[in-house]
C-alpha positions in Angstrom: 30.5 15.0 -33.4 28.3 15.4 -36.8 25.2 17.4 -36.0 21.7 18.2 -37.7 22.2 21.6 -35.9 25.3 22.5 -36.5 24.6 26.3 -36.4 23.2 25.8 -33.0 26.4 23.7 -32.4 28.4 26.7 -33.3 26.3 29.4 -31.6 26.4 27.2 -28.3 29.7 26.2 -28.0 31.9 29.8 -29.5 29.1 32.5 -29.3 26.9 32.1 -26.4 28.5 29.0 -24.5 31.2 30.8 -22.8 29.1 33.7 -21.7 26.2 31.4 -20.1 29.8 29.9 -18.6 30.3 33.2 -17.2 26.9 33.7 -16.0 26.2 30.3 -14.9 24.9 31.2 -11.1 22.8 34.4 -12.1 20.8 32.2 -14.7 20.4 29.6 -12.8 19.2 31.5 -9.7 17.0 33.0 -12.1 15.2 30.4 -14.0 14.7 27.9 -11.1 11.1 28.0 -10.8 11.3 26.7 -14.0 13.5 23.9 -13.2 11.5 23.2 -9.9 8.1 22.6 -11.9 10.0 20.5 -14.6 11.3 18.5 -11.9 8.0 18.1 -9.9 5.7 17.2 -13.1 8.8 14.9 -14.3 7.9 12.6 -11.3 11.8 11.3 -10.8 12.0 8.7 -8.2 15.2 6.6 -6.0 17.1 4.4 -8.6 15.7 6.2 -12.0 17.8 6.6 -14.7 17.4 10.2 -16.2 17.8 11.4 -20.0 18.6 15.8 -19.5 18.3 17.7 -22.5 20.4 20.0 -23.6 21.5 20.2 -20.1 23.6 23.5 -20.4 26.2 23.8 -17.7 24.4 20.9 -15.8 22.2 22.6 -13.5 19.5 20.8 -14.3 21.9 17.4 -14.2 22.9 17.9 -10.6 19.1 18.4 -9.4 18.2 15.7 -10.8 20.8 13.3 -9.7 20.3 14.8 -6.4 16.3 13.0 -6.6 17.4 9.6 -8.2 20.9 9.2 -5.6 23.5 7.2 -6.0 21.3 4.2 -7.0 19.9 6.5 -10.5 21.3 8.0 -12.7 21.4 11.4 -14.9 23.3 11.7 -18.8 23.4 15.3 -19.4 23.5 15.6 -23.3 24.1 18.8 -24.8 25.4 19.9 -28.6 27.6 22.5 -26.7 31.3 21.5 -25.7 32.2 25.0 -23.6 28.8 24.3 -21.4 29.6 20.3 -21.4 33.3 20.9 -19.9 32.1 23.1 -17.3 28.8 20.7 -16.8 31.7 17.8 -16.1 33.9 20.4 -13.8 30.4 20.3 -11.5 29.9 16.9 -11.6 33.4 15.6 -10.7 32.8 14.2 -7.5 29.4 12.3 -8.3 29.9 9.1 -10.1 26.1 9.0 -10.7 25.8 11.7 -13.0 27.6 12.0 -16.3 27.5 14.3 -19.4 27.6 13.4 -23.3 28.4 16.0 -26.2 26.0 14.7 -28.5 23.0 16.0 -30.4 19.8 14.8 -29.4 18.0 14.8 -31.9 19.8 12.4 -33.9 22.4 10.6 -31.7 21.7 6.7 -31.0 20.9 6.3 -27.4 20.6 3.0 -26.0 17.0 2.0 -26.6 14.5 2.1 -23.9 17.3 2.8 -21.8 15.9 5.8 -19.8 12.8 5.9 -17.1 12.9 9.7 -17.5 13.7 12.4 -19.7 13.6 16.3 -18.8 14.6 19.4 -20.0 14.5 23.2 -18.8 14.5 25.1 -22.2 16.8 23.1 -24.0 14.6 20.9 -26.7 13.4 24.4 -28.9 16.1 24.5 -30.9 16.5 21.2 -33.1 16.3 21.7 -36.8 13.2 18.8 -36.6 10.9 19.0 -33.4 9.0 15.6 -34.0 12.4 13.9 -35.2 14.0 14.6 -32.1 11.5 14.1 -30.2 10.7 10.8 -32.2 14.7 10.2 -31.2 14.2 10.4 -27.4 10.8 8.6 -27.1 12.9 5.4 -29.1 15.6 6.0 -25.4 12.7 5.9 -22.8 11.5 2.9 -21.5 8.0 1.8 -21.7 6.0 4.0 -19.2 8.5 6.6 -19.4 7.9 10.3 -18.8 9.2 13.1 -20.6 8.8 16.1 -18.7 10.3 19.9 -20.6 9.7 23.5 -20.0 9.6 26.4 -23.3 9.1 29.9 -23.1 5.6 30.8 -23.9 4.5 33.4 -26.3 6.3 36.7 -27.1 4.7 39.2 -25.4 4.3 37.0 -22.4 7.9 37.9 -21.9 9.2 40.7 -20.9 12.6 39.1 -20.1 12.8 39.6 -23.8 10.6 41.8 -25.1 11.8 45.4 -22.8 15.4 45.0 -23.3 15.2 44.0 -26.8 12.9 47.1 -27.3 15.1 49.6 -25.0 18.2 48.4 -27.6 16.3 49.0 -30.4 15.1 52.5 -29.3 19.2 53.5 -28.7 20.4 51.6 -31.5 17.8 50.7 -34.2 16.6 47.5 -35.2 18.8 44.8 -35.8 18.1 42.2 -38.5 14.4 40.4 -38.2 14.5 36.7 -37.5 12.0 33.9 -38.1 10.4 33.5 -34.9 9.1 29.8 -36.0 13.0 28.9 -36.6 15.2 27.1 -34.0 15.3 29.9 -31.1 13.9 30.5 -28.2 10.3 31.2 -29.0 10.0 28.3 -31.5 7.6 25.9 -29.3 5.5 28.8 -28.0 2.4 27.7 -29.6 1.3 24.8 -27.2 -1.2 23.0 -29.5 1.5 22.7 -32.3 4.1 21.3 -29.5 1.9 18.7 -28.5 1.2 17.5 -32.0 4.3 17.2 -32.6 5.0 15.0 -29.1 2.0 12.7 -30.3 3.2 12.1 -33.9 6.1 11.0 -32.6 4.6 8.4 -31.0 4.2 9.2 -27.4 0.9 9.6 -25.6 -0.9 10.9 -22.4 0.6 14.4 -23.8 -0.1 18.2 -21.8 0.8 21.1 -22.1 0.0 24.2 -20.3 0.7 27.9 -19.4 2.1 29.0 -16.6 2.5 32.3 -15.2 5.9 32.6 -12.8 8.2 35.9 -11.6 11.7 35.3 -12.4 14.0 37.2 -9.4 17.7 37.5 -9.1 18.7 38.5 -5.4 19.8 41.7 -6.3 16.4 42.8 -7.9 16.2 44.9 -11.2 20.0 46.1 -11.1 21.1 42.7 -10.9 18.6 41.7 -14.0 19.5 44.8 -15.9 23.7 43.7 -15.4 22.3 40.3 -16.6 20.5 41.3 -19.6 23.4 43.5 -20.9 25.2 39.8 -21.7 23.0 37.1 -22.3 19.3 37.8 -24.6 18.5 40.5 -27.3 19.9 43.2 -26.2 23.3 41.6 -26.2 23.0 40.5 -29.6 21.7 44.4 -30.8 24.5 45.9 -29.0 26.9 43.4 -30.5 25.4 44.5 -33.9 25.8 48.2 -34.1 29.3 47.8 -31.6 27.3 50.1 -29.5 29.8 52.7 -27.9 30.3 52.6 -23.7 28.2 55.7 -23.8 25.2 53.6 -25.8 25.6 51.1 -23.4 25.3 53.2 -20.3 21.8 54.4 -21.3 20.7 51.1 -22.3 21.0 49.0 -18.9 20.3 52.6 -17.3 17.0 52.3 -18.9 17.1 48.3 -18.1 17.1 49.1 -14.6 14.1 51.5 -14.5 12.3 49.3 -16.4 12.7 45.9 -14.3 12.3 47.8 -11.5 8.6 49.1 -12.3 8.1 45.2 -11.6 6.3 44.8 -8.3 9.4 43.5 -6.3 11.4 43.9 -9.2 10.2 39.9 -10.1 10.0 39.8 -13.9 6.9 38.1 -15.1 7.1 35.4 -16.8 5.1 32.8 -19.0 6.1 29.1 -19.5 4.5 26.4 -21.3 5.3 23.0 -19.4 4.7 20.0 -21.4 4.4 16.2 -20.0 4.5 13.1 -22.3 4.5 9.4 -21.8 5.6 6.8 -24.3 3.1 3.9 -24.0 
């Protein structure tokens, strides 16, 4: 596969692919409120056929070929091979629902192939935003909807912001990044995201911000185990090769943190976005 990402390619597929493989049921548990309002404002219907974006382990896939059924059907594309081989491994048994290693932003779908496209958090990381978006308005169909969720901004966050501070505290700070680069936080600014969906060509474009908790069932222990291996404070630790002892004090001070949460739900803002191509 030749990419236009091929660092995200290689982050996805050796770095962080095999530990969202790892994790798959704690990080889907915890961001489906996301996935339920992507799925609701997506509109999919009996018999649709569905374009999912960077589709991860195919979560997101499998929900929505359960709302199309066996008359739809869902490509799951995503620039990761470890999350696509375990995305197929779910989808075995459901001939409705198949999965493509590709790049989205610049592979050649089928034109107006698709009466939906969706994605939960997986279109903030091509190296061209309008291109690829440009790229998967040319595979909907007239009248079709793209519906995709983002983080919102920063501070918003705290499922990002408290453990990449607590890790920074123990360890120092690791190297700055370019918050406007491919990364999670690069379509935070809703006005900017829906320019970019109109220039590239599609219209009836929305975006909001919405406010949601984000629970695991196991409250802010099970959050804190979770944000030891996937987010910033993995990638600090992984820095500095924090010892055991480091380690122990950072998810111990995980834990009290999440758990000052009311419930121990971490709050959480997304920006959901909606666009049609006309």
């Amino acid at each position: 596969m030749t990419s236009a990402n091929s660092d995200q390619e290689e982050f996805w597929t050796s770095n962080a692919g095999p530990t969202w493989v790892e994790q798959e049921n704690d990080l889907d548990q915890l961001l489906s409120p996301v996935l339920d309002r992507v799925l609701e404002n997506g509109d999919l219907l009996h018999g649709h056929s569905v374009l999912d974006i960077g589709c991860g382990t195919g979560q997101s896939t499998l929900r929505a070929g359960a709302l199309v059924g066996h008359t739809g059907h869902v490509l799951g594309a995503d620039i990761s091979s470890t999350m696509i081989a375990r995305a197929k491994q779910r989808a075995e048994d459901l001939p409705h629902v198949d999965f493509a290693l590709v790049d989205a932003e610049a592979h050649s779908f089928a034109p107006a192939r698709f009466d939906r496209a969706i994605s939960r958090f997986g279109v903030m990381f091509f190296s061209d935003t309008t291109a690829a978006f440009r790229n998967i308005a040319a595979a909907l169909k007239p009248g079709g909807r793209i519906s995709f969720a983002t983080w919102g901004q920063t501070q918003a966050n705290p499922w990002f912001t408290l453990p990449a501070a607590i890790a920074k505290a123990e360890l120092g700070a690791p190297p700055k990044t370019d918050p406007d680069a491919p990364g999670p936080f690069a379509l935070r600014d809703i006005d900017k995201t829906c320019s970019a969906l109109t220039t590239a060509g599609l219209t009836d474009v929305t975006g909001t911000a919405q406010n949601l908790r984000l629970t695991l069932p196991g409250g802010a222990d099970q959050i804190a185990n979770l944000s030891m291996k996937v987010g910033p404070a993995s990638g600090t630790m992984k820095h500095f090769a924090a010892s055991q002892s480091a380690r122990d004090r950072i998810e111990a001070a995980m834990r009290k943190a999440f758990g000052e949460f009311d419930d121990h739900a971490v709050p959480a803002e997304i920006n959901f976005f909606t666009a049609t191509k006309s």
